[in-house]
BALOBA-1460 file (C-alpha; in Angstrom, 3 decimals):
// residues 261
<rec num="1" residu="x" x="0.000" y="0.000" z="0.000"/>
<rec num="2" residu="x" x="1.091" y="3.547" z="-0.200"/>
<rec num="3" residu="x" x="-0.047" y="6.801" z="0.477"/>
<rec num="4" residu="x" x="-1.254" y="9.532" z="-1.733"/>
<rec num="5" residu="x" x="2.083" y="10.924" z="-1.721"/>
<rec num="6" residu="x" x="3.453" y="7.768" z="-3.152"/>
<rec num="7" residu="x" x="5.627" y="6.509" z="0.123"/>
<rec num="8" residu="x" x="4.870" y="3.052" z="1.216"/>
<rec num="9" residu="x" x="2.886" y="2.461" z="4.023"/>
<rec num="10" residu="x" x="3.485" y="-1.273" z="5.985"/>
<rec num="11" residu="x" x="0.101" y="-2.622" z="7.399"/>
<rec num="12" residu="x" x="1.483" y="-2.179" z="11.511"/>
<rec num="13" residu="x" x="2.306" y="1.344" z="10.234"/>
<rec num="14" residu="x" x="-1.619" y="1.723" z="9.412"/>
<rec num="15" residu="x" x="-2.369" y="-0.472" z="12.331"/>
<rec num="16" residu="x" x="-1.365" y="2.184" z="14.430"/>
<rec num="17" residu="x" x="-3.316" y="4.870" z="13.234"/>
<rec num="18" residu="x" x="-6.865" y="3.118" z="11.686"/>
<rec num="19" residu="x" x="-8.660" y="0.451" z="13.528"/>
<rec num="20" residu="x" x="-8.468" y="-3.454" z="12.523"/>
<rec num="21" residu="x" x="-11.483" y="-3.971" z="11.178"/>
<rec num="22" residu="x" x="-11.257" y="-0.803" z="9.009"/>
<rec num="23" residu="x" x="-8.262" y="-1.643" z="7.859"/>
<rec num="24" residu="x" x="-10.141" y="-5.262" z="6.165"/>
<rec num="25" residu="x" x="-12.741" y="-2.762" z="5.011"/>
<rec num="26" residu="x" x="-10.455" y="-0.482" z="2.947"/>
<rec num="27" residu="x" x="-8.772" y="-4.179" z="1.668"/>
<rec num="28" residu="x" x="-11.977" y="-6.007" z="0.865"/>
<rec num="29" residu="x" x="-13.445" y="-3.479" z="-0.487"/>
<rec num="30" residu="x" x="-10.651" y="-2.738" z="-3.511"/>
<rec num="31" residu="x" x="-10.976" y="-4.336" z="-6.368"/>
<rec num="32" residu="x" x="-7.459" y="-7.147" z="-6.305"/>
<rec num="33" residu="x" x="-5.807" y="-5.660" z="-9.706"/>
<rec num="34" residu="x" x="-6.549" y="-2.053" z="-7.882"/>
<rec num="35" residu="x" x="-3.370" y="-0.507" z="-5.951"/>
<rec num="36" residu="x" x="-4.700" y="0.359" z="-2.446"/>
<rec num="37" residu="x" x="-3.937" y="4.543" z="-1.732"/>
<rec num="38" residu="x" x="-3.978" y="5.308" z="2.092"/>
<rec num="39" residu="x" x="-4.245" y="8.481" z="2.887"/>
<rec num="40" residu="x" x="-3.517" y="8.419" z="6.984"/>
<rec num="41" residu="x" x="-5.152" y="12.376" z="7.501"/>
<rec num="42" residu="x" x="-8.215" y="13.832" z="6.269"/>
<rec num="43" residu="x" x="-8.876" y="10.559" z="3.823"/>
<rec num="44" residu="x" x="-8.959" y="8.502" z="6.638"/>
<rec num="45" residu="x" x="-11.775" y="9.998" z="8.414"/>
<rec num="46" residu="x" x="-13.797" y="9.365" z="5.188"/>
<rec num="47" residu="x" x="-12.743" y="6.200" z="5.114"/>
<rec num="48" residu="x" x="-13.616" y="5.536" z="9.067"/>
<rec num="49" residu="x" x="-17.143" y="7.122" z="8.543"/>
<rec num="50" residu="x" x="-18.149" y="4.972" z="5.166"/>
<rec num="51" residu="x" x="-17.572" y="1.586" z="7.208"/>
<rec num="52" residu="x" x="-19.616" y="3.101" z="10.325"/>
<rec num="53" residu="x" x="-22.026" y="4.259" z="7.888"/>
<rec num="54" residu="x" x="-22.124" y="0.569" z="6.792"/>
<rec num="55" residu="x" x="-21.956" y="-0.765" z="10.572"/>
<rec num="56" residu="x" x="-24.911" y="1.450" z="11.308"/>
<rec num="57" residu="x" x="-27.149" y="-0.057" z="8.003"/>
<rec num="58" residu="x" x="-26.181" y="-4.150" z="8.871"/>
<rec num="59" residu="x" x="-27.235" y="-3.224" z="12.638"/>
<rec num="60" residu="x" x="-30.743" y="-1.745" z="11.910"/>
<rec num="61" residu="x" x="-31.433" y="-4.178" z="8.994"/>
<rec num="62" residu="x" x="-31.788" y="-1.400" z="6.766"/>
<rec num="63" residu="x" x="-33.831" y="-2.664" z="3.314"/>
<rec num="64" residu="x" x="-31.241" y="-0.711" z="1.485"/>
<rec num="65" residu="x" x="-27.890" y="-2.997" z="2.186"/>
<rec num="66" residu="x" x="-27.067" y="-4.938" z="-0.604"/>
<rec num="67" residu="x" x="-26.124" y="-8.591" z="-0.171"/>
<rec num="68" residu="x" x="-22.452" y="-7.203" z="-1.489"/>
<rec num="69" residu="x" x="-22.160" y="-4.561" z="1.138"/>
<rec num="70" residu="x" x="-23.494" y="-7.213" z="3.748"/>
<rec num="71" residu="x" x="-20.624" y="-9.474" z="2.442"/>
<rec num="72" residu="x" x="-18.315" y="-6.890" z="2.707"/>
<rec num="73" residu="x" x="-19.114" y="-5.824" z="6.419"/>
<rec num="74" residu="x" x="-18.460" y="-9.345" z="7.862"/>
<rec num="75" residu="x" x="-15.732" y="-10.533" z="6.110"/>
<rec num="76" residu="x" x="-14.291" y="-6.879" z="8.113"/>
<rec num="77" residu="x" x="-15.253" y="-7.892" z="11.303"/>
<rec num="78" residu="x" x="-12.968" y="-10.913" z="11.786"/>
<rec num="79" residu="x" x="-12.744" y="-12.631" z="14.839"/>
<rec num="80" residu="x" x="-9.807" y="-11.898" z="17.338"/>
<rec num="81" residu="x" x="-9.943" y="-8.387" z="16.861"/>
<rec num="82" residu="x" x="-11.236" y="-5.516" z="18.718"/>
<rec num="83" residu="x" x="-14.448" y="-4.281" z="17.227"/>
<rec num="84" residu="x" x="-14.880" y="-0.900" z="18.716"/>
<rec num="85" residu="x" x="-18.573" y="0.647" z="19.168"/>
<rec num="86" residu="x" x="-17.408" y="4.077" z="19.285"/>
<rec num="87" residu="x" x="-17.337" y="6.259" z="16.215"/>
<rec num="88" residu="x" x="-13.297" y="7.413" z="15.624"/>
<rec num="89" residu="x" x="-14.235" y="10.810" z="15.359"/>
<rec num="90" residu="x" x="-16.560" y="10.956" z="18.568"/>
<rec num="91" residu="x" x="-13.373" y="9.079" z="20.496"/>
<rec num="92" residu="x" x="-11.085" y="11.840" z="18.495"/>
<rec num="93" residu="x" x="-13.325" y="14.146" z="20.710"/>
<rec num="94" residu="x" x="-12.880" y="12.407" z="23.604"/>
<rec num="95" residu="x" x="-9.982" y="11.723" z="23.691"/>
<rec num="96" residu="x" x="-9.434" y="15.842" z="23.304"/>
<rec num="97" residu="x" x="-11.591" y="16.417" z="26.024"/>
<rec num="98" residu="x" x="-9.593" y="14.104" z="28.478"/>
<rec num="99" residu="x" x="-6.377" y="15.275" z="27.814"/>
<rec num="100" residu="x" x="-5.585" y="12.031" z="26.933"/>
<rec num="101" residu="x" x="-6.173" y="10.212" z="30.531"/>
<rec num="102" residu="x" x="-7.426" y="7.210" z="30.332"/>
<rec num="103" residu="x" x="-9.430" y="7.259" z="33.200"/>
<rec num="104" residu="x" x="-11.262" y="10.630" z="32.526"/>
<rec num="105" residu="x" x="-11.935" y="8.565" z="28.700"/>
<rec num="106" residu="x" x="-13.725" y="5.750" z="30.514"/>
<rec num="107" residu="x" x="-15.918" y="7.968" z="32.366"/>
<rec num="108" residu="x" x="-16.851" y="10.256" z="28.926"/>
<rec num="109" residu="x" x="-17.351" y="6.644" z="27.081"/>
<rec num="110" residu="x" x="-19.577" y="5.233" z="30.032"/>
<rec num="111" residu="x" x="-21.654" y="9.391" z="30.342"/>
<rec num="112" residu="x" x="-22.273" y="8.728" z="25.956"/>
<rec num="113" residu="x" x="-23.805" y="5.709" z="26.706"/>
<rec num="114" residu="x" x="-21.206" y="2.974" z="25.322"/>
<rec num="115" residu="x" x="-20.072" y="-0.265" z="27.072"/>
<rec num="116" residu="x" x="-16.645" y="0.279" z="29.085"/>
<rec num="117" residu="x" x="-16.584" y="-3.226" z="29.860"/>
<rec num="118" residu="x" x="-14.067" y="-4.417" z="26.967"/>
<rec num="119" residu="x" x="-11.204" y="-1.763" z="28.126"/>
<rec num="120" residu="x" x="-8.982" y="-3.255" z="26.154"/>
<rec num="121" residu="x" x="-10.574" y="-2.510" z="22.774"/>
<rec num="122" residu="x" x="-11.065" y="0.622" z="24.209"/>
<rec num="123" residu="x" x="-7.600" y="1.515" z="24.833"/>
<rec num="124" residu="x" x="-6.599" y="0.053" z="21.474"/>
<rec num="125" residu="x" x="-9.122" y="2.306" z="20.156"/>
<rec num="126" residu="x" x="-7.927" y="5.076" z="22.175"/>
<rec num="127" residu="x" x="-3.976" y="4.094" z="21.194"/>
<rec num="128" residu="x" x="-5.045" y="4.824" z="17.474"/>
<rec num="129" residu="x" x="-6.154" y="8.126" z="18.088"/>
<rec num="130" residu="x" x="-3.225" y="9.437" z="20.284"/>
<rec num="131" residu="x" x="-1.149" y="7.937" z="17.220"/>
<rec num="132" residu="x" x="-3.667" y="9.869" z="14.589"/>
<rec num="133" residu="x" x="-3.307" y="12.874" z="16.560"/>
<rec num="134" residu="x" x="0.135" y="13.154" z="16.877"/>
<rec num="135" residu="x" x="1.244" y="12.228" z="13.492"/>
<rec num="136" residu="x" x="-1.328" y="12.648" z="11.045"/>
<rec num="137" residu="x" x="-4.489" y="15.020" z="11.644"/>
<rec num="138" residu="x" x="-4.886" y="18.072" z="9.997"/>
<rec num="139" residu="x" x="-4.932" y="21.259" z="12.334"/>
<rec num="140" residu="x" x="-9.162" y="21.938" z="11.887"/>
<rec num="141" residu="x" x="-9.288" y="17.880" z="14.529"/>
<rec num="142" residu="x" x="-6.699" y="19.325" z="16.828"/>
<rec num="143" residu="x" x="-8.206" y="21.726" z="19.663"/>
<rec num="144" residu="x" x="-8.072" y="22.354" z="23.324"/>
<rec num="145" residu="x" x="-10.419" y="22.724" z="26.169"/>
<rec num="146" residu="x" x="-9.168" y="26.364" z="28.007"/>
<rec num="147" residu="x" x="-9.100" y="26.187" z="31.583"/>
<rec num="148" residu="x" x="-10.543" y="29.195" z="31.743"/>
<rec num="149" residu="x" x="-13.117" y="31.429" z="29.429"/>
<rec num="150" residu="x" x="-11.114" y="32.567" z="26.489"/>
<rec num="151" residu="x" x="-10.466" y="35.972" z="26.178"/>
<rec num="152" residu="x" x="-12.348" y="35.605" z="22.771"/>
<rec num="153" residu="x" x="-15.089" y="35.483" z="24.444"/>
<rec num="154" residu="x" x="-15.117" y="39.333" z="24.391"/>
<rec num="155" residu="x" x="-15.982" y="39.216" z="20.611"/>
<rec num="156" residu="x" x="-19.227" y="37.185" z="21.520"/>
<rec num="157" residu="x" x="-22.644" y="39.919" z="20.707"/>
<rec num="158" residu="x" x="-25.069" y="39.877" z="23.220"/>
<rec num="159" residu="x" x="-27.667" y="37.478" z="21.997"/>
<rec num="160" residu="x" x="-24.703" y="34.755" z="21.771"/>
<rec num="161" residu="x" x="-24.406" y="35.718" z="25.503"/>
<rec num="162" residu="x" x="-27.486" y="35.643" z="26.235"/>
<rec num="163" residu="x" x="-27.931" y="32.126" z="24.490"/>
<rec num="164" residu="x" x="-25.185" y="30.627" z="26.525"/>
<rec num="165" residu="x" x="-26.966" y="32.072" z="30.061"/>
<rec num="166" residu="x" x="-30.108" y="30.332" z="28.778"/>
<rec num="167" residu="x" x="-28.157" y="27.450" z="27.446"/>
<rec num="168" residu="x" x="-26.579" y="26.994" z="31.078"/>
<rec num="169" residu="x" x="-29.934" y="27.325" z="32.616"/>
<rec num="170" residu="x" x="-31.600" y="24.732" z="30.588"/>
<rec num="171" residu="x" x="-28.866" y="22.175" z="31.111"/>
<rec num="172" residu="x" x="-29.753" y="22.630" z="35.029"/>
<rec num="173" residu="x" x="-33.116" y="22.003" z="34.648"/>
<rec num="174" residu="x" x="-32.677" y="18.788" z="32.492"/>
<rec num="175" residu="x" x="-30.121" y="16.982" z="34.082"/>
<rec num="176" residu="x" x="-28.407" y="14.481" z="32.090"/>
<rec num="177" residu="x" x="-28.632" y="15.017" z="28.137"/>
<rec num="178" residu="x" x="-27.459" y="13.041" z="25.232"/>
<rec num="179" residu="x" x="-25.579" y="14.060" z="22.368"/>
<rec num="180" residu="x" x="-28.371" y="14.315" z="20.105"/>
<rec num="181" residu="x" x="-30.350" y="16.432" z="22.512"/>
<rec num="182" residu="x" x="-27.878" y="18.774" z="23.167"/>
<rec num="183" residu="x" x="-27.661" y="19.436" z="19.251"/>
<rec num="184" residu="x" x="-31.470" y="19.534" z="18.763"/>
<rec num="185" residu="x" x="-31.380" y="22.001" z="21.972"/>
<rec num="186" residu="x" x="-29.171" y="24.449" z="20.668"/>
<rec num="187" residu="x" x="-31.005" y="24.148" z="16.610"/>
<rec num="188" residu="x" x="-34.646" y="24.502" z="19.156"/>
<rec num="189" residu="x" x="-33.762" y="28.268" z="19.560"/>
<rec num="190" residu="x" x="-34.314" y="29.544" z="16.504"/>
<rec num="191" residu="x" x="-37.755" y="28.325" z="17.005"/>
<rec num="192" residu="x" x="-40.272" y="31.726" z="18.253"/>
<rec num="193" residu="x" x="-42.174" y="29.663" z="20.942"/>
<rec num="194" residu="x" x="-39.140" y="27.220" z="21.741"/>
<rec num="195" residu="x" x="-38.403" y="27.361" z="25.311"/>
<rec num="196" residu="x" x="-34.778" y="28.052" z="24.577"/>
<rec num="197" residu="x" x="-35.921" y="31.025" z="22.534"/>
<rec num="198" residu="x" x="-38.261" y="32.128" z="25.043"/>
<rec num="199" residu="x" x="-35.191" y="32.568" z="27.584"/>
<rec num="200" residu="x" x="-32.748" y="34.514" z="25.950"/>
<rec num="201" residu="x" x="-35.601" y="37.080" z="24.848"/>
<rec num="202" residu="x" x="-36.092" y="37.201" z="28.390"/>
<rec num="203" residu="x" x="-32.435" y="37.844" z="29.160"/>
<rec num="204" residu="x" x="-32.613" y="40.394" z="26.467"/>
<rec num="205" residu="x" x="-35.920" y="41.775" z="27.060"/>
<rec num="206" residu="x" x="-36.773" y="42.048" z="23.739"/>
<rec num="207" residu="x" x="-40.275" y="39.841" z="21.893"/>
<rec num="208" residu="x" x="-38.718" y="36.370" z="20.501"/>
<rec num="209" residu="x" x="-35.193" y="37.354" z="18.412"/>
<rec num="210" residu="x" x="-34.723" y="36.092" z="14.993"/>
<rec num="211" residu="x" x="-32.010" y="33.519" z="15.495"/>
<rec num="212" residu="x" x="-29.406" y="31.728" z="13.520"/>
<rec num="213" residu="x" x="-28.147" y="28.596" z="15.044"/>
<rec num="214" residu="x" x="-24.529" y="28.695" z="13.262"/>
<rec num="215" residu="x" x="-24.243" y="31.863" z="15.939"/>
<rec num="216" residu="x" x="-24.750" y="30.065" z="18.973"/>
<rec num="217" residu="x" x="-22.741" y="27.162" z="17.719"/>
<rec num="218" residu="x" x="-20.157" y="29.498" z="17.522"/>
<rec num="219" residu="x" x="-20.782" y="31.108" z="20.728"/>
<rec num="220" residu="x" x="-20.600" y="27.689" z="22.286"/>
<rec num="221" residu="x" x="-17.027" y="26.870" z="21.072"/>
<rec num="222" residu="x" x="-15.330" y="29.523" z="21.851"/>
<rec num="223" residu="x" x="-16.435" y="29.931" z="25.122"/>
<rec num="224" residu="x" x="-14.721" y="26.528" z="25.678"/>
<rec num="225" residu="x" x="-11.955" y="26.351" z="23.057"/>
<rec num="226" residu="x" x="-11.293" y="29.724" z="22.004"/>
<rec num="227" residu="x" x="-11.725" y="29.531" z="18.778"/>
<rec num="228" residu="x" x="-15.090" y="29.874" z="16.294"/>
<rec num="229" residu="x" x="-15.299" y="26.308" z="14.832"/>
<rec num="230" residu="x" x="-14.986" y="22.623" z="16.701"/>
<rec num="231" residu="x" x="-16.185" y="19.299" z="16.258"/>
<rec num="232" residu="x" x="-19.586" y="17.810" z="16.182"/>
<rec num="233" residu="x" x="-21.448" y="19.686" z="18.633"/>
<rec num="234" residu="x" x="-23.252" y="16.839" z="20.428"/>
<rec num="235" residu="x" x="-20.273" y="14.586" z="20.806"/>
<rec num="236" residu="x" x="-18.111" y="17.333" z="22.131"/>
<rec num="237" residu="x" x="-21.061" y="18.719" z="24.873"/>
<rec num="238" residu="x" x="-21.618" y="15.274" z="25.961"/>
<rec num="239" residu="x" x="-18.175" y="14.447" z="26.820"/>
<rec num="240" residu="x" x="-18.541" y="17.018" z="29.320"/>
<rec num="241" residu="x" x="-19.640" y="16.813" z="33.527"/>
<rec num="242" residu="x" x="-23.253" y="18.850" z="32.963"/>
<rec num="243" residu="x" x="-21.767" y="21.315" z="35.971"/>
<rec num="244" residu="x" x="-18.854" y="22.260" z="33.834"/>
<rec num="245" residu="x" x="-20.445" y="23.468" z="31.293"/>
<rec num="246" residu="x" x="-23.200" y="25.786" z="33.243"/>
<rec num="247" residu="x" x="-20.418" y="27.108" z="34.710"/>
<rec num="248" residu="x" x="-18.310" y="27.404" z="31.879"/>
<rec num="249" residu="x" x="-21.705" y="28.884" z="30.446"/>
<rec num="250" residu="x" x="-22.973" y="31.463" z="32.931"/>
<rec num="251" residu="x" x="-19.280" y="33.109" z="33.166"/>
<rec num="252" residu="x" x="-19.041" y="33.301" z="29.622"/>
<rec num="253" residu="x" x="-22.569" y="35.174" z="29.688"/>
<rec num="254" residu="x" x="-21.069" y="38.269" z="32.017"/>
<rec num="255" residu="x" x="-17.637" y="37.940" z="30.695"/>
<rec num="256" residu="x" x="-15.612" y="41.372" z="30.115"/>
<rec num="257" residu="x" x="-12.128" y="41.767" z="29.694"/>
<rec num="258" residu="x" x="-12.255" y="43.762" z="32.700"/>
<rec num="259" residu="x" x="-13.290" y="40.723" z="35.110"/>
<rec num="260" residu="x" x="-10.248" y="38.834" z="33.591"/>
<rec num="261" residu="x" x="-7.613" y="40.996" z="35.172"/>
């Protein structure tokens, strides 16, 4: 194999980066007079989310998997190897989120709802990333969790402040929330009559503000990263302890630079 720069790439130097049963996807699913290109940085996030695309499809018995795709999918899950549940790019978050302790991983994987009872696949799974991370991912996977609010937080308006002190609020009331509801949440506010909605125009005591999600999205990662863009949204909330981020939330609301020093 080699990658699309043309240098060869062994199969433990993939091994390091892509999991097992990925790599027989990528293998069984080229065509044997084909040469196989391996592209270990953007590429292989494509790669990663066609055979979870395909995982997803065999595991709800959707009508639309062809007998060729259904062929394809278990000749990749061999037995003997690890077959991971968690999507590469939601442990890519994690993995961020954790600094890289394995510990603080477990708890994020148990808080999304997966298994943490095969710890071993887990850490293999985990291994891969670090490896990804460090050698291969382009800069828009690599980001940091700030200790404290980000000084860009100044550049926030005040209905993206407002949205995170009604954001905060809401996660107090509901307790524990999933990825998917955290995403729906935030994409709620742009509804007039949405209770998200109705709490910002009562921070800003204004009637129901015309609202565009990609603003509060925004809002939401830099207040934690410092910086406008992130990754998934509902991955990356849920890998967080709920008080974390009202904190994180409220302070970011009544930030000023002024505060700071």
């Amino acid at each position: 194999m080699s990658s699309s720069t043309g240098v060869v790439v062994s199969i433990s130097d993939m091994l390091e980066v892509v999991p097992p049963e990925v790599l027989r996807y990528l293998i069984i699913r080229t065509k044997p007079e084909k040469h196989i290109q391996f592209d270990p940085g953007q590429p292989l996030l494509t790669i990663v989310d066609e055979y979870e695309r395909l995982r997803e499809k065999f595991r709800d018995n959707d009508p639309s998997l062809s007998d060729f795709e259904k062929r394809i999918y278990e000749l990749s899950r061999a037995t003997g190897i690890c077959h991971p549940e968690i999507p590469f790019k939601q442990m890519v978050t994690i993995f961020q989120v954790a600094r890289g302790n394995f510990e603080q991983i477990l708890q994020i994987v148990k808080r999304s709802g997966f298994s943490i009872e095969d710890e071993k696949c887990i850490r293999e799974l985990v291994n891969n990333v670090s490896r990804w991370l460090e050698l291969y991912a382009p800069p828009f996977a690599k980001y940091s969790v700030k200790e404290k609010v980000p000084v860009q937080v100044a550049t926030l308006s005040e209905l993206q402040k407002a949205f995170l002190g009604a954001f905060a609020d809401l996660i107090e009331a509901k307790g524990k929330i999933s990825g998917e509801e955290y995403h729906m949440l935030v994409y709620s506010a742009k509804d007039e009559g949405s209770e998200l909605n109705r709490l910002i125009a009562e921070k800003l005591n204004i009637p129901a503000p015309k609202i565009d999600p990609k603003d509060l999205f925004k809002a939401i990662y830099i207040s934690i990263l410092g910086q406008s863009s992130g990754p998934k949204a509902g991955w990356f909330l849920s890998s967080f302890e709920e008080d974390f981020l009202i904190n994180r939330f409220r302070e970011a609301s009544t930030y000023s630079p002024e505060k700071r020093t």
